[in-house]
DRENDO-1510 file (C-alpha; in Angstrom, 1 decimal, always signed):
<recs>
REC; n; res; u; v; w
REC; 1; UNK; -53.4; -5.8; -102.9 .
REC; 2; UNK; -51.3; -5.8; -106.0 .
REC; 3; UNK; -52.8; -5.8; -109.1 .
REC; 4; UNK; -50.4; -7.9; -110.8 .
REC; 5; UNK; -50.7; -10.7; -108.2 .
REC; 6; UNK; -54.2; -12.7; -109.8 .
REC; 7; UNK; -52.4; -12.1; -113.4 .
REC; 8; UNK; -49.4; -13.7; -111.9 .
REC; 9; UNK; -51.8; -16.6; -110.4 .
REC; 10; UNK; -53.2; -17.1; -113.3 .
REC; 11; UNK; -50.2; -17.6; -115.8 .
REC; 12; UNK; -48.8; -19.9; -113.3 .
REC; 13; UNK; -52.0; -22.2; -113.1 .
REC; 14; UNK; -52.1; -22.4; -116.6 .
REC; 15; UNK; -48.7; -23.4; -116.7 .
REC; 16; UNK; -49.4; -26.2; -114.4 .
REC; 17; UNK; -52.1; -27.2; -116.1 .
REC; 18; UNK; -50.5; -27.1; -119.8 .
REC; 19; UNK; -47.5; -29.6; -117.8 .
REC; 20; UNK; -50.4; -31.9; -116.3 .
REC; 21; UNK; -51.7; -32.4; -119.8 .
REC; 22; UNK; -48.2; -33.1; -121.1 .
REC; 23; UNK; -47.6; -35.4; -118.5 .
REC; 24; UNK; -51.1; -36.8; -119.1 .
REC; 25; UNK; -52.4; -36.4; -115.6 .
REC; 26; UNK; -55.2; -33.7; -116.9 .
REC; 27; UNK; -57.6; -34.0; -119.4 .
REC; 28; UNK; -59.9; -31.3; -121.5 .
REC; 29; UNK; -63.4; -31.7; -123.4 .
REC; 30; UNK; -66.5; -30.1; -124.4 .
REC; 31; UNK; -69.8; -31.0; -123.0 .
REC; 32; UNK; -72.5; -29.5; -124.9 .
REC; 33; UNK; -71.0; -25.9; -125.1 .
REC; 34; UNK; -69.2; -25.5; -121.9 .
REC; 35; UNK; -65.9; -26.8; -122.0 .
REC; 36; UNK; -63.9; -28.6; -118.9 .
REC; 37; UNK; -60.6; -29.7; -117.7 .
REC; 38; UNK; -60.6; -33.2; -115.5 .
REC; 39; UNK; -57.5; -34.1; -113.6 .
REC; 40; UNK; -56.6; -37.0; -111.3 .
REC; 41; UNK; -52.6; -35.6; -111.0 .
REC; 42; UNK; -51.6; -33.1; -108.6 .
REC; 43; UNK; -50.0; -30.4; -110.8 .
REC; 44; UNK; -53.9; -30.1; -112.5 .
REC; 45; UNK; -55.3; -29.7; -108.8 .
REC; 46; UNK; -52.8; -27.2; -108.2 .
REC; 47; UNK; -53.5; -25.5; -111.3 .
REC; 48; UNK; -57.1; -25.5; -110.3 .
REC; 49; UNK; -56.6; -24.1; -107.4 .
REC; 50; UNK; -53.9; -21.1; -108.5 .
REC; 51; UNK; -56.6; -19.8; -111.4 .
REC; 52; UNK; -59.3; -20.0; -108.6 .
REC; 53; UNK; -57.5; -18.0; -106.7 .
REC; 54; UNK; -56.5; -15.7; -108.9 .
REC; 55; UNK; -60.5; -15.3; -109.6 .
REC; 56; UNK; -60.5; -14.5; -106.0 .
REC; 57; UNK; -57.8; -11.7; -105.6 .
REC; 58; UNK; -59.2; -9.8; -108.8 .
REC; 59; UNK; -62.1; -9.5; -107.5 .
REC; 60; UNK; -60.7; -8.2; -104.2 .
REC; 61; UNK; -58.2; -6.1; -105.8 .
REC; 62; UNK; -60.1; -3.1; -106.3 .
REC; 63; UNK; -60.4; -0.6; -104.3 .
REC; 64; UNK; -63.3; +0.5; -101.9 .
REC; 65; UNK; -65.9; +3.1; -102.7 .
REC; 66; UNK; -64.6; +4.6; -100.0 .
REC; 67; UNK; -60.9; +4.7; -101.3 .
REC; 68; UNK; -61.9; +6.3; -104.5 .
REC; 69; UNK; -61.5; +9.7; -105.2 .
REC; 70; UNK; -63.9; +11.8; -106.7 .
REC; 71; UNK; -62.9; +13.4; -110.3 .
REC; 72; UNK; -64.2; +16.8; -111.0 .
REC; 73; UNK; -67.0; +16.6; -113.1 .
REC; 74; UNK; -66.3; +17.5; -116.7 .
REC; 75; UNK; -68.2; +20.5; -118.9 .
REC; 76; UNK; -71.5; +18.9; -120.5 .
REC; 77; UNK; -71.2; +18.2; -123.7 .
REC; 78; UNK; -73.9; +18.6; -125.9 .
REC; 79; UNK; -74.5; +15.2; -127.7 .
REC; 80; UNK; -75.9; +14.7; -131.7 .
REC; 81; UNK; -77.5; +11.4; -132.3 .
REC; 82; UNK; -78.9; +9.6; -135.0 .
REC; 83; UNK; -79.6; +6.4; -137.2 .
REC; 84; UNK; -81.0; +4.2; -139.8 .
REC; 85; UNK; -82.8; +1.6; -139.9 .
REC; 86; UNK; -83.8; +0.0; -142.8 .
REC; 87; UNK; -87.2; -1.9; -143.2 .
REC; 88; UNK; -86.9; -4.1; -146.5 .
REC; 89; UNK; -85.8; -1.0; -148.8 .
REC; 90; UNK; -87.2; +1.7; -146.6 .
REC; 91; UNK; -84.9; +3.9; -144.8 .
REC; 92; UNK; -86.3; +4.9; -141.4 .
REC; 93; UNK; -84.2; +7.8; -140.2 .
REC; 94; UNK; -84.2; +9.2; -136.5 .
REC; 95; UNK; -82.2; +12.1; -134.9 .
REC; 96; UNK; -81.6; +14.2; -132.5 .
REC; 97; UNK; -81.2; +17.5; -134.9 .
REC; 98; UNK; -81.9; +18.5; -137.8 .
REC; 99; UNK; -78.3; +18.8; -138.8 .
REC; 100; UNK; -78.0; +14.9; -137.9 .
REC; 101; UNK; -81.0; +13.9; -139.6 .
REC; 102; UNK; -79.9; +15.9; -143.2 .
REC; 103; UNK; -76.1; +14.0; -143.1 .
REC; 104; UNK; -78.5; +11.1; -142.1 .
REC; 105; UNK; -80.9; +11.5; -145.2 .
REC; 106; UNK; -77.9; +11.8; -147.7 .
REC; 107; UNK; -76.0; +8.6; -146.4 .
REC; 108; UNK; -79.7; +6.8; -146.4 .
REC; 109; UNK; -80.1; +8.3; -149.8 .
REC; 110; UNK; -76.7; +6.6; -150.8 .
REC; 111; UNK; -76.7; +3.7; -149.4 .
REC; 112; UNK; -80.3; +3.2; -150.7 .
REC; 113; UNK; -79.2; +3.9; -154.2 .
REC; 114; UNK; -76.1; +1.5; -153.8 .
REC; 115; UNK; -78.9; -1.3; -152.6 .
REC; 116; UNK; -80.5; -1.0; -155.8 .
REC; 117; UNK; -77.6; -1.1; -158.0 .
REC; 118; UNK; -76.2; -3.9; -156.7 .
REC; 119; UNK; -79.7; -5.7; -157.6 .
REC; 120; UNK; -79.9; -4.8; -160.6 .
REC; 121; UNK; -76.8; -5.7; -161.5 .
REC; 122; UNK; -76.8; -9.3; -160.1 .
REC; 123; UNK; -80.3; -10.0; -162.4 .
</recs>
């Protein structure tokens, strides 16, 4: 299917309903958190129905596992890891080098020292 179709769909049932609201025949709210649209016209139900359907054809527009192709697998990569985590004004520091864990300790160290000035200064 073409992947422009549900897009398409879409645009157009908005359309329809942003005319059904002009035209007073729809009607939008929030219940709760979720909102809605109501409409008793039939541009809204038609407008409905096109963004449903576009729902639909995206899901159905990609392909099969089946029609994919498989891509070369790329050279591994060797991946460096870290973070901080601070608990109250401890730094807790993990890696997955050393190298990591020394760039690590310096930011910590920083950011630590900016912490401290910016409480001082606010007393």
């Amino acid at each position: 299917m073409e992947s422009r179709l549900p897009a398409i769909l879409f645009i157009l049932g908005i359309a329809l309903l942003l005319i059904a609201f002009v035209k007073g025949e729809a009607e939008a709210g929030i219940f709760i958190i979720f909102p809605f649209i109501a409409g008793s016209g039939i541009l809204s139900f038609f407008g409905m129905l096109l963004i449903f359907l576009s729902f639909i054809l995206f899901i159905f527009s990609f392909p099969l596992k089946s029609e994919l192709q498989e891509a070369p697998m790329p050279a591994k990569m060797e991946k460096k890891t870290g973070g901080i985590v601070f608990i109250g004004p401890i730094p807790v520091i993990f890696s997955s080098d050393l190298t990591t864990a020394k760039i690590l300790i310096i930011v910590a160290t920083i950011i630590l020292f900016l912490f401290l000035l910016l409480f001082l200064l606010s007393l």
